[in-house]
VEXNUFI-719966 format. One line per 4 residues: number of its first residue (from 0); for each residue x, y, z of C-alpha. Coordinates in Angstrom, 2 decimals. Example, Ala and Ser with C-alpha at 12.3 -4.5 7.8 and 13.67 -1.06 7.14 Angstrom:
<atoms>
0> 12.30/-4.50/7.80 | 13.67/-1.06/7.14
</atoms>
This chain:
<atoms>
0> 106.13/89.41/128.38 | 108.94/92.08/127.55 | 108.79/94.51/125.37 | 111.45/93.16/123.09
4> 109.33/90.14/122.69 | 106.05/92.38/122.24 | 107.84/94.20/119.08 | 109.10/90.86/117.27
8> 106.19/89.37/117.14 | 103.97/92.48/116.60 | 106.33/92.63/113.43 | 106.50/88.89/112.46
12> 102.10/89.58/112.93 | 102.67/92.63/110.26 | 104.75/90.19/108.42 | 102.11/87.76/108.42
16> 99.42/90.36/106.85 | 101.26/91.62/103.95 | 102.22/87.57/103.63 | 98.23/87.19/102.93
20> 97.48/89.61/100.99 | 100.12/88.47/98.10 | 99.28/84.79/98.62 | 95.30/86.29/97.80
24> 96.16/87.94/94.75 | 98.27/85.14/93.31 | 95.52/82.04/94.43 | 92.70/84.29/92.78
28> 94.37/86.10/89.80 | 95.55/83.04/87.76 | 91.91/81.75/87.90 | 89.48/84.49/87.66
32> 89.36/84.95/84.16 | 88.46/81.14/83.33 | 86.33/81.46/86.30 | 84.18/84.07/84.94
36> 84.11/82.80/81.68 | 82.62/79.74/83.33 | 79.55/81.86/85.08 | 78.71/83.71/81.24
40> 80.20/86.66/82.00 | 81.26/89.34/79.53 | 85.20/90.08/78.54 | 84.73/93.56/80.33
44> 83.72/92.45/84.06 | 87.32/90.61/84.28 | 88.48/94.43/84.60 | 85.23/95.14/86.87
48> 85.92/92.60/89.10 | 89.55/93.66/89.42 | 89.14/96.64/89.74 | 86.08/95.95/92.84
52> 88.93/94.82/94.86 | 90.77/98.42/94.55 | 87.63/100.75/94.77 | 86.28/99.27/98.54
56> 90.02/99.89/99.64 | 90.36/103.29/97.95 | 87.63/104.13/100.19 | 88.13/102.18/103.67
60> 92.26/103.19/103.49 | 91.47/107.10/104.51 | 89.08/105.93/106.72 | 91.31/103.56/108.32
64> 93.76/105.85/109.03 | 91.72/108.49/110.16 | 90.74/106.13/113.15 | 94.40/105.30/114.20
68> 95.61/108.41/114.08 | 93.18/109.58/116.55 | 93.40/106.47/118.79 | 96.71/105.47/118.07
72> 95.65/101.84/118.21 | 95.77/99.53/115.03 | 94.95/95.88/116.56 | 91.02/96.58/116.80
76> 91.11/98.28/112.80 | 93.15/95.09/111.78 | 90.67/92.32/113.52 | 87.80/94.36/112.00
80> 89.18/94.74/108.35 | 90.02/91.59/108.21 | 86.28/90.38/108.90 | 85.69/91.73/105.47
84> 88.57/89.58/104.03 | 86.66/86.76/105.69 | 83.28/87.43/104.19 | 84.82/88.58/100.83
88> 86.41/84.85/100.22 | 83.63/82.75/101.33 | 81.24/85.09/98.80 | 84.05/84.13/96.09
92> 83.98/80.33/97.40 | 80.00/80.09/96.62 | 79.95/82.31/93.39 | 76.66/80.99/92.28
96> 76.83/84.01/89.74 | 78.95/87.30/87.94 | 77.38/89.37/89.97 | 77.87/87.30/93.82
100> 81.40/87.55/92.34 | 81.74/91.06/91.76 | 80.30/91.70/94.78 | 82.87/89.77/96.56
104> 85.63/91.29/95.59 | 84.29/94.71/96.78 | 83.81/93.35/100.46 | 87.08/91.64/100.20
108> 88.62/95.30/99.35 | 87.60/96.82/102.58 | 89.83/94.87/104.19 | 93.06/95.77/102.08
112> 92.44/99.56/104.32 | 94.20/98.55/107.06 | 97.46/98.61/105.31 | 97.28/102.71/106.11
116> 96.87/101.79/109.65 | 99.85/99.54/109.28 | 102.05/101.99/107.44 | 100.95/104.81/109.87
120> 102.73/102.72/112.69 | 105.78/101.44/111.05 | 106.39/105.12/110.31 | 106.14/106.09/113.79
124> 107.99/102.99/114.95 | 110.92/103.38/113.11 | 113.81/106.08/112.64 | 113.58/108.15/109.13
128> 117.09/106.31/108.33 | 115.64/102.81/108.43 | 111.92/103.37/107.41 | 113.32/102.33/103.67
132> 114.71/98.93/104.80 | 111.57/98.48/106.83 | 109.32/99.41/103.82 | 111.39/96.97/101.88
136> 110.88/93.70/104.52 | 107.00/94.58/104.61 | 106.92/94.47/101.11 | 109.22/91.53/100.85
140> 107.10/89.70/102.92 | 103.89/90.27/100.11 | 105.82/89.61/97.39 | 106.91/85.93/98.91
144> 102.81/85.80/99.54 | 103.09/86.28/95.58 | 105.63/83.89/95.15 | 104.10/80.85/97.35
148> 100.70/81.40/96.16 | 100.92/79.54/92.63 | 102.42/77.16/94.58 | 99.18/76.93/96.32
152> 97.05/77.01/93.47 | 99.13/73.97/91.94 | 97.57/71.75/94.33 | 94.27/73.80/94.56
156> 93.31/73.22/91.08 | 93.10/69.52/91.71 | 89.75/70.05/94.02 | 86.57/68.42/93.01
160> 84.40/67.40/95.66 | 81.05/68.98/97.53 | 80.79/71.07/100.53 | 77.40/70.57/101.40
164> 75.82/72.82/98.92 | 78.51/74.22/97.58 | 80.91/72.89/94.81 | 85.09/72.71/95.32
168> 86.88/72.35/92.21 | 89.56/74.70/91.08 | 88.00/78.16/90.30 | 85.67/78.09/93.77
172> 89.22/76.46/95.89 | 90.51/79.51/96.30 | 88.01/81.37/98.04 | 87.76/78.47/100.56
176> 91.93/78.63/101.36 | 92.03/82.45/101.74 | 88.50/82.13/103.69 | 90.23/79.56/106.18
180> 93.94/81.55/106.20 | 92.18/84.88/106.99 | 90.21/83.59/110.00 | 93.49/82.02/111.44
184> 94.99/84.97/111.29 | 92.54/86.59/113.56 | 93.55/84.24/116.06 | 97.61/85.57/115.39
188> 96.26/89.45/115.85 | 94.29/88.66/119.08 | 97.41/86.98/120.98 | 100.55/87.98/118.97
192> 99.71/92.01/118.07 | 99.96/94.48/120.22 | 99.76/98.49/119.81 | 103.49/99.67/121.07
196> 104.67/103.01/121.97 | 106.47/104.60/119.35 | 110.12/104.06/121.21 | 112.25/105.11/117.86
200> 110.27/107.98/117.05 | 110.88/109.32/121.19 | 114.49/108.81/120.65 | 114.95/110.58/117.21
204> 112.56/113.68/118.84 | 115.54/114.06/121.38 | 118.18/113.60/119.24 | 116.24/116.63/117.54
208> 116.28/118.91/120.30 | 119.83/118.60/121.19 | 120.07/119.74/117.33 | 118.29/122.82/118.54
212> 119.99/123.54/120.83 | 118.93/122.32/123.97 | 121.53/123.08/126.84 | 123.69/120.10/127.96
216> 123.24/121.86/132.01 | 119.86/121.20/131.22 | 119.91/117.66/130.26 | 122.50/116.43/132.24
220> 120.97/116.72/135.91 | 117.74/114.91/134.64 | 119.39/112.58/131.96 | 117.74/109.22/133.58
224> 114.44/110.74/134.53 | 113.86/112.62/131.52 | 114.86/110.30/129.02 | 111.17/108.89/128.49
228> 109.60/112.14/129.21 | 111.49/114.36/126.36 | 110.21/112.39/123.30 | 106.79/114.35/124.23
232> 108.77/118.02/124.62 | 109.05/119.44/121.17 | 108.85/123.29/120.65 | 106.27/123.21/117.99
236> 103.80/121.12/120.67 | 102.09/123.76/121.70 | 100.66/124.09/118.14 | 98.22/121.01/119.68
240> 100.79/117.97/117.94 | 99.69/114.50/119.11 | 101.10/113.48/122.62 | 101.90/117.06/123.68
244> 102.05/117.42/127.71 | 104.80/119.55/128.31 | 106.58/122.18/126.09 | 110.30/122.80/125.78
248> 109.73/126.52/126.91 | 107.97/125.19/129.66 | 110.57/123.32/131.07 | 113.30/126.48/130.65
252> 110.60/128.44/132.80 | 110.71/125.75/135.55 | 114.38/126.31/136.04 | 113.75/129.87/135.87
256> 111.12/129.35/138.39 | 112.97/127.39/141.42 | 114.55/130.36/142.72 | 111.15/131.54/144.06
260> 111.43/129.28/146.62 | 107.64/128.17/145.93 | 106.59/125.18/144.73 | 106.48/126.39/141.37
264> 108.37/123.48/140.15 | 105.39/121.95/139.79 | 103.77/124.55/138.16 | 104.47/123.44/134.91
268> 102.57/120.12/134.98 | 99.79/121.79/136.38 | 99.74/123.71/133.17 | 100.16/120.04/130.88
272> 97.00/118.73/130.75 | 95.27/119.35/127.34 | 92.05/118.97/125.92 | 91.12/116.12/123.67
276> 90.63/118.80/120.87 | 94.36/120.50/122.22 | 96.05/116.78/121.48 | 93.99/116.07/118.60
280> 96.54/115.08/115.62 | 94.37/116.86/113.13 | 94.22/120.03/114.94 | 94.49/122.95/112.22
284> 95.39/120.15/109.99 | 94.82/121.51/106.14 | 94.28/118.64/103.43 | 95.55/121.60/100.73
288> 98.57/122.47/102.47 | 99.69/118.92/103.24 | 98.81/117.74/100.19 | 99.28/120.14/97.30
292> 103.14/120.51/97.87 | 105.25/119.82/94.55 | 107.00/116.74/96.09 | 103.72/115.10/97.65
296> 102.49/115.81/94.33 | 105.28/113.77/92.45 | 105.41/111.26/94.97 | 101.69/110.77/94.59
300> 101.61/110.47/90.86 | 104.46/108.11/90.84 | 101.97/106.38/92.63 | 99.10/106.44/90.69
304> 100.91/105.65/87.26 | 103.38/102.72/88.20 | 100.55/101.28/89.29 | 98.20/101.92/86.87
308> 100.99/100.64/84.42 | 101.21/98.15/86.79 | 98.02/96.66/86.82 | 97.00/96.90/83.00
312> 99.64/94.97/82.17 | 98.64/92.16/84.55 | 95.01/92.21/83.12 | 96.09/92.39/79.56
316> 98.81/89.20/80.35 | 96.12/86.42/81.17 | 94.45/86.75/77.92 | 97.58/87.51/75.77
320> 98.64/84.23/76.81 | 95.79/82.57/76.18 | 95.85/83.88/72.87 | 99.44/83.54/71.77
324> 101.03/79.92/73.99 | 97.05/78.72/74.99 | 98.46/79.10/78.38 | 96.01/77.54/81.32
328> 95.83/78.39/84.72 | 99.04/75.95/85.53 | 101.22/78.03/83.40 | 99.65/81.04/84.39
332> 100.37/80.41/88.22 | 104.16/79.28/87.24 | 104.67/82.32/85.27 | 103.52/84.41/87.69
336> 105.61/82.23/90.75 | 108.92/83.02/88.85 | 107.66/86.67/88.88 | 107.32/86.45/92.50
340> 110.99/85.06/93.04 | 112.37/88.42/90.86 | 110.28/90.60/93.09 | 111.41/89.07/96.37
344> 115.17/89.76/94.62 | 114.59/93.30/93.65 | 113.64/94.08/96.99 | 116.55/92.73/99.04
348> 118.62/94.66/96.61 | 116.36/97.65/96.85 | 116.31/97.00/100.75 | 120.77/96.77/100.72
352> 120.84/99.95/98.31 | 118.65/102.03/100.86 | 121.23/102.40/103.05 | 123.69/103.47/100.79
356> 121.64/106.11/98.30 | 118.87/108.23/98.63 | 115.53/107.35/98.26 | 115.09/109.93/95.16
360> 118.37/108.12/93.71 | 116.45/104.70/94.23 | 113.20/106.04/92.30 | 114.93/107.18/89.51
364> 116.15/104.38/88.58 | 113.26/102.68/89.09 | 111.35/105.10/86.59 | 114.17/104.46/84.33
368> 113.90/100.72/84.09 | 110.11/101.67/83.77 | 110.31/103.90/80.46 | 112.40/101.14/78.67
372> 109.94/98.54/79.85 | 107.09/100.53/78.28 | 108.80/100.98/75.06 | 110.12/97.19/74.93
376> 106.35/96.17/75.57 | 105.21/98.92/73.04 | 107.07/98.14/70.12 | 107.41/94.06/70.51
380> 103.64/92.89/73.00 | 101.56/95.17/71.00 | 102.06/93.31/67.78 | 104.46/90.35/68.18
384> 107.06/88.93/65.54 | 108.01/86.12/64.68 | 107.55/82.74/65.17 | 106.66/80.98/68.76
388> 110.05/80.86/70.25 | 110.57/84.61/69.04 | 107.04/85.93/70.50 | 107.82/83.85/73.71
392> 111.38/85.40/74.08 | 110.36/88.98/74.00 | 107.29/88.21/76.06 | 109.74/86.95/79.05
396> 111.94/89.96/78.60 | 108.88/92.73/78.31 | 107.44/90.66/81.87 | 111.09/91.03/83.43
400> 111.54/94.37/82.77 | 108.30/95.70/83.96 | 108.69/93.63/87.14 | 112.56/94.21/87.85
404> 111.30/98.43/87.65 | 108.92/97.71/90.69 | 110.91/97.47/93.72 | 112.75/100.69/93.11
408> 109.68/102.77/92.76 | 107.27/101.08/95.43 | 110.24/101.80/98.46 | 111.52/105.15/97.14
412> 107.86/106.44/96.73 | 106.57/105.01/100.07 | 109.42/105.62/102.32 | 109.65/109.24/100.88
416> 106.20/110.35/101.25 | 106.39/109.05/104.94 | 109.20/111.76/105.20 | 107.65/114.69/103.67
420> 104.66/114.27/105.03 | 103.70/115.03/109.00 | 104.26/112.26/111.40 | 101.20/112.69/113.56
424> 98.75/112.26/110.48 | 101.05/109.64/108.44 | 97.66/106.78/109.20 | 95.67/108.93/107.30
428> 98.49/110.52/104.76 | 98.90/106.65/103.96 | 95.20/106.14/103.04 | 95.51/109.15/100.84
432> 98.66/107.46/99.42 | 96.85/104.06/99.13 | 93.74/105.41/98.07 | 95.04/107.09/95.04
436> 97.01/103.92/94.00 | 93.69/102.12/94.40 | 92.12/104.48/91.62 | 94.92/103.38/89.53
440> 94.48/99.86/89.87 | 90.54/100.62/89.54 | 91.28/102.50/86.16 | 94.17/100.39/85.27
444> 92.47/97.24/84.61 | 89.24/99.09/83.01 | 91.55/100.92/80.69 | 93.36/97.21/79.70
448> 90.64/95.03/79.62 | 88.40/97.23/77.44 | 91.27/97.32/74.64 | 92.70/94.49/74.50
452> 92.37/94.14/70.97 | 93.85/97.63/70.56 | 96.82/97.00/72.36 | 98.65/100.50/70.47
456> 96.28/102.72/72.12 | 96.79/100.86/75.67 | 100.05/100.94/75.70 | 100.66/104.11/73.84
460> 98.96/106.20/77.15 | 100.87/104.16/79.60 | 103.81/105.19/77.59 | 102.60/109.01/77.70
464> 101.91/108.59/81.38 | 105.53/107.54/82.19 | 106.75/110.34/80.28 | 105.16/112.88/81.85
468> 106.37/111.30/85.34 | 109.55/111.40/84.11 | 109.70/114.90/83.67 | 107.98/115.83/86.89
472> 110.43/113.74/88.47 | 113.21/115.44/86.75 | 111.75/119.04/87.76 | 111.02/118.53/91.37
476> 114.54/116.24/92.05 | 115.70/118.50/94.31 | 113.12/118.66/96.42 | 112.59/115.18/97.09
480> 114.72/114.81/100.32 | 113.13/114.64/104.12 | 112.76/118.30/105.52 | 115.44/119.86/107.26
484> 114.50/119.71/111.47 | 114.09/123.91/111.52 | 111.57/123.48/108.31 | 109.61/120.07/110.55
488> 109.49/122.69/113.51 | 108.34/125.47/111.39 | 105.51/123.35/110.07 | 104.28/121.93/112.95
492> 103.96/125.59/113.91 | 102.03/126.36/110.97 | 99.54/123.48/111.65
</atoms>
């Protein structure tokens, strides 16, 4: 099979796992609440059972990534996360109790850490110009899992029969579908995934040394030959960078060398080989210096509070309903199904204005639409007027606004902190960047579901939180661009 083949449907595979993982959470979110109420369990463990699913992937993401940044391979990480996802939804298929429930949600989780593996190697497979459309179509992709999974749940509700032991009816359906989708798509990884060479990333490392200067003599006598080898020549190599066989300065002193008349041309490559700890990506790597920079920073709490926004809002709406339109789990999974359709818009617009603004431009106005969602949701969710058509009107409108802000702050943040963060680590960078928006949707639903009746105080800290992002933002705007080449080179030094 070609290689052009190999990359489509290596991609249409990725496609395929961020197409799961929305159609999970829409199938199981609708129905959890009811479904806990059914097993006696408290108002609180709604949030602890959300928030399950977040804390197993907060910890597997770094983990994750560690492993495919040192291998380089993602298919085996993916095939063994997604055993978890297996054993996760088969646990929430028998839930006999609360507590079988809670705990399967937390295996479930583990699986959600491959997504660092997967955003490690879409950031190495793609140029810096495109990774924001790319970004974009992964996330697309979830969000239509999103948008087809009420559709799902439509029909799932309508199960009432016996499994042997086990009971099928519409809170216990769910489990069984994601069970049975997650173990055919171990069948897709094992024949349609496969772990390519990073082919974009070789051609925009020679398009950077020609920016520093590399001679055209040079190039020009060797322009076939060389053309796969020069990807792997970068300057700051020798500072043990991943892939590193040859140096740049290396290959001035075998033109120097020729005139011996020796065989030093060789010479050189008897010099390449390196030691496993020589290539290791994490050589001299520094958690504090890679981290603890003021645009990681930003990018990192834009993270953590759209998402902690994010996801208290989405445990608060179940019951709100419930309380204000005695919405069921039908109207719940249509509600959130014409969410899903705004999403999947937002992000094709998000994907077309990548290409024609910066990222930092894009998550601006993102944070914008963000503020005057909080404030909407503040002054007319927390206590609403009126009658029933009133309190349903500014409902919708407080649900749109908070979902239309999404898109524009989930590609700008992403797509940026691949770029300001190294290249060679970006598996494990990702878990970091995953992991801390899993403690937001730990703490998110834990904050919501624990005030629900004090809905001020809940949505007066979200409100806070934006604020102060806001002003970070504002602060650190200038900064939020990809480094210059001389300042990449200059790093990898340092590391």
């Amino acid at each position: 099979m070609d290689y052009g083949r190999k990359k489509k449907l290596t991609f249409f595979t990725i496609g395929l796992i961020f197409l799961l993982s929305g159609v999970e959470y829409a199938v199981i979110l609708p129905t959890i609440w009811k479904y806990l109420q059914t097993l006696e369990a408290p108002s609180y463990f709604l949030g602890l059972t959300l928030s399950a699913f977040s804390l197993s992937g907060l910890l597997s993401g770094p983990l994750f990534g560690h492993l495919s940044d040192r291998t380089r391979t993602t298919k085996k990480i993916i095939l063994f996360a997604n055993f978890f996802e297996i054993v996760g939804n088969f646990m929430y298929f028998m839930g006999f109790s609360k507590w079988l429930l809670l705990s399967s949600r937390l295996v479930a989780g583990i699986g959600t850490g491959a997504g660092s593996s997967i955003f490690g190697f879409l950031t190495r497979s793609t140029a810096p110009e495109d990774r924001s459309a790319v970004f974009a179509a992964a996330m697309v992709c979830r969000q239509v899992g999103l948008l087809i999974g009420p559709a799902f749940n439509i029909f799932l509700r309508l199960c009432d029969f016996k499994l042997g032991p086990f009971v099928v009816n519409t809170f216990t359906a769910p489990g069984l579908f994601m069970c049975l989708l997650w173990i055919l798509l171990q069948f897709a990884v094992v024949f349609m995934y496969w772990d390519l060479p990073p082919v974009e990333r070789g051609k925009k490392t020679s398009n950077t040394e020609n920016e520093h200067g590399i001679e055209e003599e040079e190039e020009e006598g060797d322009n076939e030959a060389d053309d796969e080898v020069k990807p792997l020549m970068r300057s700051h190599e020798l500072a043990g960078s991943y892939g590193s066989l040859v140096a740049a300065d290396s290959h001035k002193n075998h033109t120097a060398a020729t005139p011996d008349g020796t065989s030093n041309e060789i010479t050189p490559y008897s010099e390449a080989p390196v030691s496993p700890e020589a290539s290791s990506p994490f050589k001299n790597f520094s958690p504090t210096r890679e981290f603890l920079r003021e645009e990681v920073v930003v990018l990192l709490a834009a993270q953590f509070i759209t998402l902690f926004n994010q996801t208290a809002l989405e445990t608060m709406v179940t019951p709100l309903t419930q309380k204000y339109f005695n919405y069921g789990e039908l109207e719940n999974s249509l509600m959130y199904c014409l969410c899903g359709v705004e999403v999947i818009a937002g992000f094709l617009f998000v994907r077309w204005l990548s290409r024609r603004f910066a990222e930092r431009v894009i998550l601006a106005v993102g944070l914008s639409i963000c503020n005057i969602s909080c404030v909407w949701c503040l002054i007319f969710l927390a206590n609403p007027l009126g009658d029933f058509p009133w309190q349903l009107t500014e409902f919708v409108i407080g649900v749109f606004l908070q979902v239309l802000g999404l898109p524009f702050v989930a590609v700008a943040q992403v797509s940026l902190f691949s770029k300001v963060t190294s290249e060679k680590t970006q598996g494990f960078s990702q878990g970091v960047r995953r992991s801390v928006g899993g403690l937001a949707t730990i703490l998110g639903p834990l904050w919501a579901g624990g005030l629900t009746d004090n809905m001020y105080i809940m949505m007066g800290v979200m409100m806070v939180l934006l604020v102060l992002l806001t002003m970070m933002l504002a602060f650190s705007y200038k900064r939020l661009v990809e480094p210059s080449r001389e300042e990449e080179a200059e790093s990898g030094d340092s590391c």
